[in-house]
C-alpha positions as a printed NumPy array, in Angstrom:
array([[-15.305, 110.336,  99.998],
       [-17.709, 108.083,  98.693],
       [-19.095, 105.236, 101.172],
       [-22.338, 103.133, 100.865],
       [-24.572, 103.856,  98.393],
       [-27.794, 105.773,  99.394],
       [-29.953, 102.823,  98.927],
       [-27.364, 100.203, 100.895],
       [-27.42 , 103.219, 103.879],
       [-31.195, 103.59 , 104.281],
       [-31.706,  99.529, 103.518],
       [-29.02 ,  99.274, 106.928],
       [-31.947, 101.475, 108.65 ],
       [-35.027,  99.962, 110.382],
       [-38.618, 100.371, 108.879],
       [-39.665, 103.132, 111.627],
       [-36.853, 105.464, 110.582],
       [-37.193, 105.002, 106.507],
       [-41.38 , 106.064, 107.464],
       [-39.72 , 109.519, 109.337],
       [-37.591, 109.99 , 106.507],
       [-40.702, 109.125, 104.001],
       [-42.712, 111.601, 106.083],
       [-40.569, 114.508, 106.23 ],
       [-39.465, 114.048, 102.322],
       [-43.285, 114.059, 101.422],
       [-42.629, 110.809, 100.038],
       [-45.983, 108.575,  99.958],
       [-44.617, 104.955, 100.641],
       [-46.516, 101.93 ,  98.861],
       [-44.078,  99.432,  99.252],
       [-44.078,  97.469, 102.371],
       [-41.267,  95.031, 103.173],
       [-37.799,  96.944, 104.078],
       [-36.22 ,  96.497, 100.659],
       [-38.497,  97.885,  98.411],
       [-39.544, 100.774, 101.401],
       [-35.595, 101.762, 100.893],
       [-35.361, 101.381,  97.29 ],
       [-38.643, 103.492,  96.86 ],
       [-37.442, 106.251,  99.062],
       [-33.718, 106.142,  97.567],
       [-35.679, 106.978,  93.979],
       [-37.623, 109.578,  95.378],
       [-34.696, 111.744,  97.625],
       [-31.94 , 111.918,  95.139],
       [-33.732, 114.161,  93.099],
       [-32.698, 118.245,  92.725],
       [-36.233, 119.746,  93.68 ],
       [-36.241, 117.327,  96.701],
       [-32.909, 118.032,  97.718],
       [-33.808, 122.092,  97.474],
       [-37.065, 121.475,  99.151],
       [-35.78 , 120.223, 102.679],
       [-32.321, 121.757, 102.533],
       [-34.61 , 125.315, 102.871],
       [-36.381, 123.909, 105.763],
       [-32.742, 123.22 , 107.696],
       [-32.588, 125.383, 111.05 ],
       [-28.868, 127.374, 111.078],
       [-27.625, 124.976, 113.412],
       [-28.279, 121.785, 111.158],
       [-27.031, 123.38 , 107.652],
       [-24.409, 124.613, 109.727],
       [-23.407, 121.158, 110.561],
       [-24.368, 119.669, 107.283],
       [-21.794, 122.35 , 105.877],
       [-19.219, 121.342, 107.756],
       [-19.537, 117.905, 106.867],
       [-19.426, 118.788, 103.112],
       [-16.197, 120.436, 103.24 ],
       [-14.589, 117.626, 104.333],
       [-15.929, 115.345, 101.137],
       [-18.886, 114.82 , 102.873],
       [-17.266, 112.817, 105.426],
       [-16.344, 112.678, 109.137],
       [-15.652, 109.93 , 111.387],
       [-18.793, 109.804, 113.734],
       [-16.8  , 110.773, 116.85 ],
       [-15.362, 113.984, 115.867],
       [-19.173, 114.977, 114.012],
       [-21.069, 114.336, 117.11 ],
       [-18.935, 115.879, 119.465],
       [-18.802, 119.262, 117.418],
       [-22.386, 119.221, 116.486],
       [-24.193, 117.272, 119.202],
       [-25.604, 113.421, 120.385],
       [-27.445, 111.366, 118.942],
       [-30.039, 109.642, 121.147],
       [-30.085, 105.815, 121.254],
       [-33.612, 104.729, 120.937],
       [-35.726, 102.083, 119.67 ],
       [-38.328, 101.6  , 116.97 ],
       [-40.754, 101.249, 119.014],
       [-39.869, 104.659, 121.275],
       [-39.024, 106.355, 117.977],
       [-42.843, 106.018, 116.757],
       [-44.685, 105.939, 119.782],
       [-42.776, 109.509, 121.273],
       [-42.178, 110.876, 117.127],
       [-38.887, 112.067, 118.505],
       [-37.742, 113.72 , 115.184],
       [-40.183, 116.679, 115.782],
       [-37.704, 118.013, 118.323],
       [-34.222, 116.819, 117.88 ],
       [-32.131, 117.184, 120.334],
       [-28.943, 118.409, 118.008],
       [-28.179, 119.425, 114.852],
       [-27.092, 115.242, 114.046],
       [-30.329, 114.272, 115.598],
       [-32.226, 116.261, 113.131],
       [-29.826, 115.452, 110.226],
       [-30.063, 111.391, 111.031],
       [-34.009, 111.925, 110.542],
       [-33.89 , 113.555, 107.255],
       [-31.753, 110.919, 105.8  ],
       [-28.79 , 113.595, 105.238],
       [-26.542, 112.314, 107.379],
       [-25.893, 108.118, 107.634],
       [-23.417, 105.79 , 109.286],
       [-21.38 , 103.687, 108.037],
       [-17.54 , 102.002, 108.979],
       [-14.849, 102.808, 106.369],
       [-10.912, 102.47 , 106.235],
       [ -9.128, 105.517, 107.685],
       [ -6.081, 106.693, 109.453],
       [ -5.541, 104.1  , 112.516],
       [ -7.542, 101.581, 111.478],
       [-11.733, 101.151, 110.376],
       [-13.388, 103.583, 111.636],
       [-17.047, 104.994, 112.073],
       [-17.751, 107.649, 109.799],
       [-20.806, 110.752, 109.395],
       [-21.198, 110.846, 106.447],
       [-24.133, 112.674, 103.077],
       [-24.304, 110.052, 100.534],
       [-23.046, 110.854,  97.331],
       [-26.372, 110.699,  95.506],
       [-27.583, 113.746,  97.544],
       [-24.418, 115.442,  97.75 ],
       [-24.714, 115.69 ,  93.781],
       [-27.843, 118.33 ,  94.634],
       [-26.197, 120.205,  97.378],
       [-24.519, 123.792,  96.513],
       [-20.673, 123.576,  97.619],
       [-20.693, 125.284, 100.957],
       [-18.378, 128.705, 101.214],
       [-15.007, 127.903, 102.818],
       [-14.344, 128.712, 105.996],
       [-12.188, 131.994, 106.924],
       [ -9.114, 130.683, 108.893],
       [ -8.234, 132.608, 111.722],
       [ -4.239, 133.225, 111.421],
       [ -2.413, 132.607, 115.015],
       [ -1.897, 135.645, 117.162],
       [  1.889, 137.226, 116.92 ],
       [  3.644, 137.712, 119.924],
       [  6.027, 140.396, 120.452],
       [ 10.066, 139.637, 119.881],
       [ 11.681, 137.791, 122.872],
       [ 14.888, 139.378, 123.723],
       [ 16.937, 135.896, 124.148],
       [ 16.874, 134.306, 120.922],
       [ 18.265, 130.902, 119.475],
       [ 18.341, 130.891, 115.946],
       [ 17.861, 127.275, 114.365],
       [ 19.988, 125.905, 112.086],
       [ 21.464, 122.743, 109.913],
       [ 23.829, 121.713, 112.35 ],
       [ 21.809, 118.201, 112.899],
       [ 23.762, 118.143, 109.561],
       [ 27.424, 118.399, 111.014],
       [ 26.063, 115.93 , 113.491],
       [ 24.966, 113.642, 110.713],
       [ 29.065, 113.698, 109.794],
       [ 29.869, 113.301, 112.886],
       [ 28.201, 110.042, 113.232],
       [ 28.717, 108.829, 109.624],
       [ 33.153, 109.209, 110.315],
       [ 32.673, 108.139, 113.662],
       [ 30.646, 104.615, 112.826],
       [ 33.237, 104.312, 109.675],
       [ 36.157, 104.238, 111.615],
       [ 34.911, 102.679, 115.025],
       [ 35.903,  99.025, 113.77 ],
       [ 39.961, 100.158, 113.498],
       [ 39.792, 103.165, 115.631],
       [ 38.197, 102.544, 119.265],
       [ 38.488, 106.186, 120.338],
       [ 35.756, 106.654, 117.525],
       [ 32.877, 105.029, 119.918],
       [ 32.962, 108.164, 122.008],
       [ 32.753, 110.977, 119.501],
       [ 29.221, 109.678, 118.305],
       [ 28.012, 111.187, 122.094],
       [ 30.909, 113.658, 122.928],
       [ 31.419, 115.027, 119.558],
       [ 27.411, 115.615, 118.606],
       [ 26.686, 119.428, 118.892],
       [ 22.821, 117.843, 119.47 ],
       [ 23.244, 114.545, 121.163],
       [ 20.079, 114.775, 122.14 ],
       [ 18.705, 114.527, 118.875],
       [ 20.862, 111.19 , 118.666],
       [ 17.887, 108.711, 118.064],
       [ 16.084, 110.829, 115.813],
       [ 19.25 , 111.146, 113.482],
       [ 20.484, 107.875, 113.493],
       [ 16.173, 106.663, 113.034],
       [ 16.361, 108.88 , 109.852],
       [ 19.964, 108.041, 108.597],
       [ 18.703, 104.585, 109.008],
       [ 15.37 , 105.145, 107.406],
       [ 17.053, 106.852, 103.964],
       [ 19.434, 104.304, 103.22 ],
       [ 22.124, 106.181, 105.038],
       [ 23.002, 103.894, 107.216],
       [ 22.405, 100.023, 107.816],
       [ 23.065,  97.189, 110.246],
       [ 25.812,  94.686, 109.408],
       [ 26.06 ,  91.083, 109.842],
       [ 26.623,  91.713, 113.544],
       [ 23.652,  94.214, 113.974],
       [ 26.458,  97.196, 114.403],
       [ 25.241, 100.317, 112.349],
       [ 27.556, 101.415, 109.656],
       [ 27.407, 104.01 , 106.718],
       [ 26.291, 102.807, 103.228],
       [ 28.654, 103.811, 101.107],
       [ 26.865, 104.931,  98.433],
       [ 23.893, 106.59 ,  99.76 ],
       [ 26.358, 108.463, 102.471],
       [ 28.706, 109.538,  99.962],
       [ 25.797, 111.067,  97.822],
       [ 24.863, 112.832, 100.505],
       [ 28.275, 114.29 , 101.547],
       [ 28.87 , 115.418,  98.04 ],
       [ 25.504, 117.758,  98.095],
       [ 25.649, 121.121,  98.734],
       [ 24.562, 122.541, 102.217],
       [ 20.938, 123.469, 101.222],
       [ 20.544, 119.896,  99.792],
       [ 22.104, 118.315, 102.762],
       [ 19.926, 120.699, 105.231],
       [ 16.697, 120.125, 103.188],
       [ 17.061, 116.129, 102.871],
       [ 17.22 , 115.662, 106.558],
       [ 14.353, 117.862, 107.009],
       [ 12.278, 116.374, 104.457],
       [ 13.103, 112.687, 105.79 ],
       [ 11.606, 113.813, 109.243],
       [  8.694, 115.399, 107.704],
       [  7.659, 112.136, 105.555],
       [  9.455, 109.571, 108.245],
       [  7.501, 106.57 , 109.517],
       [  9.949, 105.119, 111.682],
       [ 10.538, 108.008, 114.166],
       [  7.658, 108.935, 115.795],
       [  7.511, 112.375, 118.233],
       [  4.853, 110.941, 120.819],
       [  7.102, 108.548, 122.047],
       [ 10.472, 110.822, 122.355],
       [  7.808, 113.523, 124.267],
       [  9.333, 113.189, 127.778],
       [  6.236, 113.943, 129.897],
       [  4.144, 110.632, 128.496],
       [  4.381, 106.87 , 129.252],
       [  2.441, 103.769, 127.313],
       [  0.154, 101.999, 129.919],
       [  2.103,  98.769, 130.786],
       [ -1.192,  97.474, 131.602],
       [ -2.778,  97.805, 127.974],
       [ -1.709,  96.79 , 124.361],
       [ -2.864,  99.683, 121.879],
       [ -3.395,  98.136, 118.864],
       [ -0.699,  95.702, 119.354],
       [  1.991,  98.329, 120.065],
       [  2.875, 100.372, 122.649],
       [  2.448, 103.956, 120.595],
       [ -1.031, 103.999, 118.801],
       [ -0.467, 106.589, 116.408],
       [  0.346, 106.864, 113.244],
       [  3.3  , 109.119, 113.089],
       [  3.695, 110.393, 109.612],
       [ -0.308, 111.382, 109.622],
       [ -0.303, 113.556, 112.567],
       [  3.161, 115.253, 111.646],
       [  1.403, 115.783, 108.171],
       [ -1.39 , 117.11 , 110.002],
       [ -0.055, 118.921, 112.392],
       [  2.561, 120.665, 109.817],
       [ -0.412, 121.843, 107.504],
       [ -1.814, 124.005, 110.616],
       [  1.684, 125.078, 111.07 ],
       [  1.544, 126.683, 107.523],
       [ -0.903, 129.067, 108.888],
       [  2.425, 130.819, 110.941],
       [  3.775, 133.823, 108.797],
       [  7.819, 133.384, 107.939],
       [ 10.324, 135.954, 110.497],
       [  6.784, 136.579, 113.162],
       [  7.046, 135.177, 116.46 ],
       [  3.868, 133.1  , 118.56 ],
       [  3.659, 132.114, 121.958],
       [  4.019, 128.539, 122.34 ],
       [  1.329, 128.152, 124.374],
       [ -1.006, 130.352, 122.237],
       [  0.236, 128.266, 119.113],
       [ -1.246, 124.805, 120.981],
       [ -3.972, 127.006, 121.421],
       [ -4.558, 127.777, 117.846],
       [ -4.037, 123.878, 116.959],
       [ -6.747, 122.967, 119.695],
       [ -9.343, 125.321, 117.498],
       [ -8.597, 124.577, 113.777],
       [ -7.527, 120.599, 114.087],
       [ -7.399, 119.346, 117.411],
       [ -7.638, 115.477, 116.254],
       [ -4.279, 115.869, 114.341],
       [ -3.187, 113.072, 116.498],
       [ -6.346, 111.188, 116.975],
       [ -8.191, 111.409, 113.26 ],
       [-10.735, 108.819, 114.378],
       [-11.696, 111.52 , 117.511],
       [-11.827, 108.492, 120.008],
       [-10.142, 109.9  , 123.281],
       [-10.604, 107.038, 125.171],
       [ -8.774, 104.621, 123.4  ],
       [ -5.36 , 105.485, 124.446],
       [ -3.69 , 104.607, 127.119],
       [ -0.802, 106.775, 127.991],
       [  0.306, 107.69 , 131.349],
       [  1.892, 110.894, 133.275],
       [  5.953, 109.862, 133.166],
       [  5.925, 111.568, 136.575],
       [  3.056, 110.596, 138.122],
       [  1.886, 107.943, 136.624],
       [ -1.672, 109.402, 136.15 ],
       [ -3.431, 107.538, 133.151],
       [ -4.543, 109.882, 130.546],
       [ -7.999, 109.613, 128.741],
       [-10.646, 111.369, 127.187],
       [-10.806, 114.691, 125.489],
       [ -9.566, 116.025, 129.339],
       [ -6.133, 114.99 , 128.765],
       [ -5.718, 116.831, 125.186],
       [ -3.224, 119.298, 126.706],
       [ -1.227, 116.917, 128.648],
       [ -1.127, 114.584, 125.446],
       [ -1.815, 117.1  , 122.303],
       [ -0.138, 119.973, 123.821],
       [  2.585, 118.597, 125.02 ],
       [  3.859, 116.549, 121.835],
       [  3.438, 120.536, 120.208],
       [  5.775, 121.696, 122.746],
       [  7.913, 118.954, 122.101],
       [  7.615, 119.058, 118.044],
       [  8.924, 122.704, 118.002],
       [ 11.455, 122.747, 121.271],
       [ 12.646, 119.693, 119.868],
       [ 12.751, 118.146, 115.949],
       [ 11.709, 121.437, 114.755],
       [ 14.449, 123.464, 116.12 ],
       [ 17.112, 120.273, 115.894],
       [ 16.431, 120.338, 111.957],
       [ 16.377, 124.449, 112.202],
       [ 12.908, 125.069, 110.779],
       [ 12.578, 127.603, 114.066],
       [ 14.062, 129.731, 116.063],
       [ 13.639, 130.005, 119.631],
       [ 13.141, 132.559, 121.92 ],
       [ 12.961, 133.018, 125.706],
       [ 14.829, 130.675, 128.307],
       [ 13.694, 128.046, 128.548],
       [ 11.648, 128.365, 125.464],
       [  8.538, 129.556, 125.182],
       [  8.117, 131.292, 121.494],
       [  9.285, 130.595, 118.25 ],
       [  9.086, 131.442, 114.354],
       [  9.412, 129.686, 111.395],
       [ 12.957, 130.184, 110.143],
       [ 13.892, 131.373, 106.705],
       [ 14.966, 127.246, 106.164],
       [ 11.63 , 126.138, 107.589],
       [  9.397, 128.285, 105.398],
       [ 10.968, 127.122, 102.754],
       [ 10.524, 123.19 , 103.587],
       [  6.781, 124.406, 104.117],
       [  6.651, 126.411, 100.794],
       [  6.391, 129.677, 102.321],
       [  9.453, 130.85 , 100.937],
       [ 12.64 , 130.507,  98.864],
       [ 15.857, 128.999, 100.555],
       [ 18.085, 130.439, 102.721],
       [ 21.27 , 131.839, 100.485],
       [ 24.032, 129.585, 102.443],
       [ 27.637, 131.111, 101.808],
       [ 30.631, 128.577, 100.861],
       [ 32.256, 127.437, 103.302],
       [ 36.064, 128.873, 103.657],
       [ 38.689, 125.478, 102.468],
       [ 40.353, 123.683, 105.294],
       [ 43.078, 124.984, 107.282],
       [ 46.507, 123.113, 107.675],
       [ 48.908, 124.491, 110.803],
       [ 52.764, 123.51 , 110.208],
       [ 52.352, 120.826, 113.33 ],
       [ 49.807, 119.369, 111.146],
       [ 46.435, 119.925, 112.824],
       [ 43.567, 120.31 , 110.11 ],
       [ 40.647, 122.894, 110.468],
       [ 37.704, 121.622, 109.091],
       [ 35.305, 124.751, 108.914],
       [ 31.501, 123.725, 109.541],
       [ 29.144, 122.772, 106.495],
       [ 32.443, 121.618, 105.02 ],
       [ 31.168, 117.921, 105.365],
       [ 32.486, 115.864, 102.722],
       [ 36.058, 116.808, 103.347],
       [ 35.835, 116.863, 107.154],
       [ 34.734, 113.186, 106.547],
       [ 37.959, 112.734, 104.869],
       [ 40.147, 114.297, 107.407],
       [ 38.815, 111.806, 109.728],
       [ 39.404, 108.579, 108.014],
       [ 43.435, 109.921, 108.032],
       [ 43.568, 112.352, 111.26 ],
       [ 42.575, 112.261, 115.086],
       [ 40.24 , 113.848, 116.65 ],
       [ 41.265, 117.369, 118.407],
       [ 38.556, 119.234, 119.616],
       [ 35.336, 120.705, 117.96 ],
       [ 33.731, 124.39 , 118.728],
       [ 33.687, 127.285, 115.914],
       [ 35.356, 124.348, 113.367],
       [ 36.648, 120.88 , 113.923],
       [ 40.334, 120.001, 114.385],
       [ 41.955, 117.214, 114.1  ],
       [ 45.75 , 116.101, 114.057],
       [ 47.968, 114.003, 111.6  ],
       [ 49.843, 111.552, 113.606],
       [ 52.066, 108.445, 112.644],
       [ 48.925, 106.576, 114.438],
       [ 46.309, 108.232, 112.031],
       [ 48.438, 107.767, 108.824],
       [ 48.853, 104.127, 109.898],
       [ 45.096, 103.57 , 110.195],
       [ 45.052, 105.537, 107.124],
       [ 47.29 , 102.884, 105.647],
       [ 45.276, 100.355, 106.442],
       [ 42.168, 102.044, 104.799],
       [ 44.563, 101.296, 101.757],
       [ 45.003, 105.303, 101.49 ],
       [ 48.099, 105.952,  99.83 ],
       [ 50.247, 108.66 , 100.992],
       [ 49.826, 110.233,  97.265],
       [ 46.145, 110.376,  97.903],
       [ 46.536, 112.051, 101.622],
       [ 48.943, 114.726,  99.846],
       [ 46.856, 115.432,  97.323],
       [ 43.866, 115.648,  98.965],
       [ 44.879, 118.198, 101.862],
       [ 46.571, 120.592,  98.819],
       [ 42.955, 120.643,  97.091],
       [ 41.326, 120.727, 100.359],
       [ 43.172, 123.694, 101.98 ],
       [ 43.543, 125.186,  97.976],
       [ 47.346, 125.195,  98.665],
       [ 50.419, 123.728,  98.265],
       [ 51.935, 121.794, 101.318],
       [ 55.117, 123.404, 103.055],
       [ 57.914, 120.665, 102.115],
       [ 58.775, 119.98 , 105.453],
       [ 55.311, 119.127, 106.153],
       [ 55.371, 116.599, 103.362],
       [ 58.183, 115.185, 104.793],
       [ 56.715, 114.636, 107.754],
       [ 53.507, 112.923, 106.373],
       [ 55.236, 110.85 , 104.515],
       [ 57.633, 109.92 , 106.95 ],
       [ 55.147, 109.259, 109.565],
       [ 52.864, 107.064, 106.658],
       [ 56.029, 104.643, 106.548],
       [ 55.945, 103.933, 109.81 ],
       [ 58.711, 102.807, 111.996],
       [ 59.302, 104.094, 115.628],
       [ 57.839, 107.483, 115.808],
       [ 58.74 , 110.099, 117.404],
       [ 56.901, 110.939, 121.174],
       [ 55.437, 114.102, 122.82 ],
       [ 53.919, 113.417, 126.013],
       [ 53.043, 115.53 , 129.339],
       [ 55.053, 114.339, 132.32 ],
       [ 56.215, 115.402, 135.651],
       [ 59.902, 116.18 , 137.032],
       [ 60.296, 114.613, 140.446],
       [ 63.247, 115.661, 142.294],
       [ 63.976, 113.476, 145.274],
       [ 66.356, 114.752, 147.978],
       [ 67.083, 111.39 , 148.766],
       [ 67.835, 109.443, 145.61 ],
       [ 67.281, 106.145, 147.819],
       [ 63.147, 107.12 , 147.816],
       [ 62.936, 106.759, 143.96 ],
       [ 64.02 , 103.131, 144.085],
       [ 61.19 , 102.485, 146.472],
       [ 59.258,  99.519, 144.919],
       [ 55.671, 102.065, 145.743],
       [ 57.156, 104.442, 143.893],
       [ 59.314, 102.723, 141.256],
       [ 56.503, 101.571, 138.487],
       [ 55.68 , 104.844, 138.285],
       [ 58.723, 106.627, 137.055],
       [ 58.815, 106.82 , 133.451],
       [ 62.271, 107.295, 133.04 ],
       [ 65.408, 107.913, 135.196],
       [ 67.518, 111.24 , 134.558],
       [ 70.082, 110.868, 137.281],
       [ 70.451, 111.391, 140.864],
       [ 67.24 , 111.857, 142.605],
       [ 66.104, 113.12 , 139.319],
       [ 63.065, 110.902, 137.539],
       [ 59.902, 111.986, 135.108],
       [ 56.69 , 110.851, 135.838],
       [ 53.705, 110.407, 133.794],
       [ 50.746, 113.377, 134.33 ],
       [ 48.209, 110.941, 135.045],
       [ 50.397, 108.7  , 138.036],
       [ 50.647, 112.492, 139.68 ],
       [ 48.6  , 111.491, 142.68 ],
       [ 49.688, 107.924, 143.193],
       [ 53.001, 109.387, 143.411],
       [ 52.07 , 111.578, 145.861],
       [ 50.614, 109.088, 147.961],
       [ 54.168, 107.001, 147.928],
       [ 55.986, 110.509, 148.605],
       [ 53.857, 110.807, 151.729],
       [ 54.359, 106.836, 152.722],
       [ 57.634, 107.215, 152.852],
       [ 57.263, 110.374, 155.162],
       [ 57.688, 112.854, 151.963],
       [ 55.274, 115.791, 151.615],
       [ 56.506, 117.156, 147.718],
       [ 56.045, 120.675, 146.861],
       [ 54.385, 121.343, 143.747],
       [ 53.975, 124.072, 141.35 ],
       [ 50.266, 123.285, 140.371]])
């Protein structure tokens, strides 16, 4: 990472420094005023024999820290350098000379700052300008490339007997939400399958922040969300790995969403603007960050939660905080209210948005499985070590065709997306479990009609969608039911029998019989049961019942 040049960092230095750095390079200075003293010394350090001569003379702890700083691109901000590798004292010129401080650093940065090796210098980064550590590129040019560092793989945990397997049914949810948003405008009942309908309604924000975020959806001239056609329909017509991968991959490079503000255990500070917003990181850097540690997991081996935050604390624990400065958040305990700060509150901020990443969009977009209740291990699925490159795609089997009973109620099995998106623009909702069913109705057909669906399209879509021909009485019936007219009624209602036919005309009790059948005889609708009962027992009437 190249920053200010060697001459522009040691010209930024005061005189007394540039004559430590002169006198532990050897370098005889002639030049007095500041500009020539740093252009002198510049000449005489970025040579290879200097460069050799006091890299040798480095105790462990310094070319251990110089190291360090090298395999990053000889850069670091400040914060993170100094914490892992010691302080830096604050002193003057005048203290600097008079008690020669630089013969006994206090750190392996002290001793580093008066060699010249390390400088300072502010430079754009993730979240903003930031202080940076860094070697200047004219004596990193001299400097042997340091070894890499040995990464110490997580520890494996032992297989949890309760297991959750992850998988792509954020997808089926996705479909759920794309029929449901389509039809809301003609179909009301539609408003309550986006919540009662979503296997993961929980994972409601983060699906409708994606859908929004790839062009899947968009916000109308009344700021209602709605599919885009196009977009949505390319994604229906994918096949399952495609449609499983795409939402993963939008999370993974997504902006918009960002985990530390869905983790449920942390607050912003009301009291404080970060940065002008209320969440101060940036999202798509730490999940970047945090997923490159996560490669270190081997595919089908389980981990301890708890050991895994571990493991993240050691190898990267500024994944969320690349500028290292734990005191410029401010982020409360939800429960308590307990501000968080400093490097003391890692686990409570760090840890928990881990936790949360793999309890929560991990496992939503089934790149783990779970174990334990509630959870406390997990693995990388076989989906999820693919999306990290660990591994080829799962081998997802076609999904059986739709089923068609002779009452017409359609079976939509699941991963069968773009026709169960179909089914729903022409059929009611049912109920949803191992498939999704829905039922043709003269009310369905008649919203179908006003799709501008013709009844030639509904036929021929259920025969290619089941992969059979349809019964001809079922025909019939669809396309008796598409013409509309008065339809035929099948409702659930109650037989009151009335000892004494004078109780049914009762005004109480009257407006709730739905039709008359003769003396002391009368049908009631299932859902009046109870005010019916009350009337029965104001008129001195206790009914028996059979339920």
């Amino acid at each position: 990472m190249a920053l200010r040049t060697l001459y522009q960092t040691l010209l930024d230095s005061d005189l007394a420094r540039l004559h430590v750095i002169a006198q532990q390079w050897g370098v005889p200075l002639v030049a007095e005023r500041k500009p020539d003293v740093a252009a002198e010394l510049a000449d005489a350090m970025a040579r290879a024999e200097a460069v050799e001569r006091v890299l040798a003379d480095l105790d462990d702890a310094a070319r251990t820290a110089l190291d360090d700083l090298l395999r990053r691109g000889g850069a670091l901000p400040w914060a993170i350098f100094t914490r892992r590798w010691g302080e830096l004292r604050a002193v003057g010129p005048g203290r600097l000379e008079r008690e020669e401080l630089w013969r006994q650093p206090v750190s392996a940065v002290e001793q580093l700052w008066y060699l010249g090796l390390v400088q300072r210098a502010f430079a754009a980064w993730p979240g903003g300008q930031v202080e940076m550590a860094f070697t200047p590129e004219e004596l990193r040019l001299y400097m042997p490339v340091p070894a890499p560092l040995e990464v110490t793989l997580p520890e494996p945990s032992i297989p949890p007997t309760h297991q959750v397997p992850g998988t792509d049914v954020l997808a089926d949810d996705l479909v759920t939400l794309f029929a449901a948003l389509q039809m809301e405008t003609l179909d009301p009942p539609a408003a309550s399958e986006k919540t009662a309908w979503l296997r993961l309604p929980q994972a409601r924000a983060l699906l409708e922040t994606l859908a929004l975020e790839q062009g899947w959806l968009l916000h109308d001239e009344r700021d209602a969300l709605r599919p885009a056609a196009e977009p949505m329909l390319a994604w229906l017509q994918a096949d399952s790995w495609s449609q499983w991968a795409a939402l993963a991959r939008a999370w993974m490079a997504s902006a918009r969403w960002n985990d530390l503000a869905a983790v449920p255990t942390l607050r912003p500070d009301p009291a404080r603007a970060l940065w002008n917003s209320e969440w101060p990181t940036d999202p798509r850097t730490a999940r970047q960050a945090f997923l490159d540690v996560l490669r270190c997991c081997a595919p089908n081996t389980w981990y301890t939660i708890t050991e895994f935050v571990a493991f993240v604390r050691e190898q990267n624990m500024d994944f969320l905080r690349p500028d290292g400065d734990y005191d410029a958040w401010a982020l409360r305990d939800a429960v308590t209210q307990k501000p968080l700060r400093g490097i003391e509150a890692w686990d409570a901020i760090e840890g928990a948005w881990i936790a949360f990443v793999i309890t929560g969009p991990l496992y939503w977009l089934g790149m783990v499985d779970l174990g334990d209740e509630p959870p406390a291990r997990f693995r990388l699925s076989e989906a999820g070590a693919a999306l990290l490159e660990l591994g080829a795609p799962p081998q997802l089997p076609e999904p059986p065709p739709l089923r068609l009973s002779e009452t017409g109620v359609v079976a939509a099995p699941l991963r069968r997306r773009y026709a169960r998106f179909q089914v729903r623009r022409i059929a009611r909702p049912l109920a949803w479990g191992e498939d999704y069913r829905y039922r043709l109705t003269p009310s369905s057909l008649t919203l179908a009609r006003q799709q501008r669906i013709s009844v030639a399209r509904i036929l021929a879509f259920l025969e290619e969608a089941t992969e059979q021909a349809l019964p001809a009485h079922l025909r019939a019936a669809i396309e008796n039911a598409y013409q509309g007219g008065e339809p035929a009624r099948l409702e659930q209602v109650w037989l009151l029998r009335a000892p004494d036919p004078a109780v049914l005309a009762q005004p109480a009790l009257r407006r709730f019989i739905s039709e008359s059948l003769g003396e002391g005889l009368a049908l009631i609708y299932a859902a009046d049961r109870e005010h019916v009962r009350v009337a029965l027992a104001r008129n001195g009437i206790l009914p028996e019942t059979d339920i």
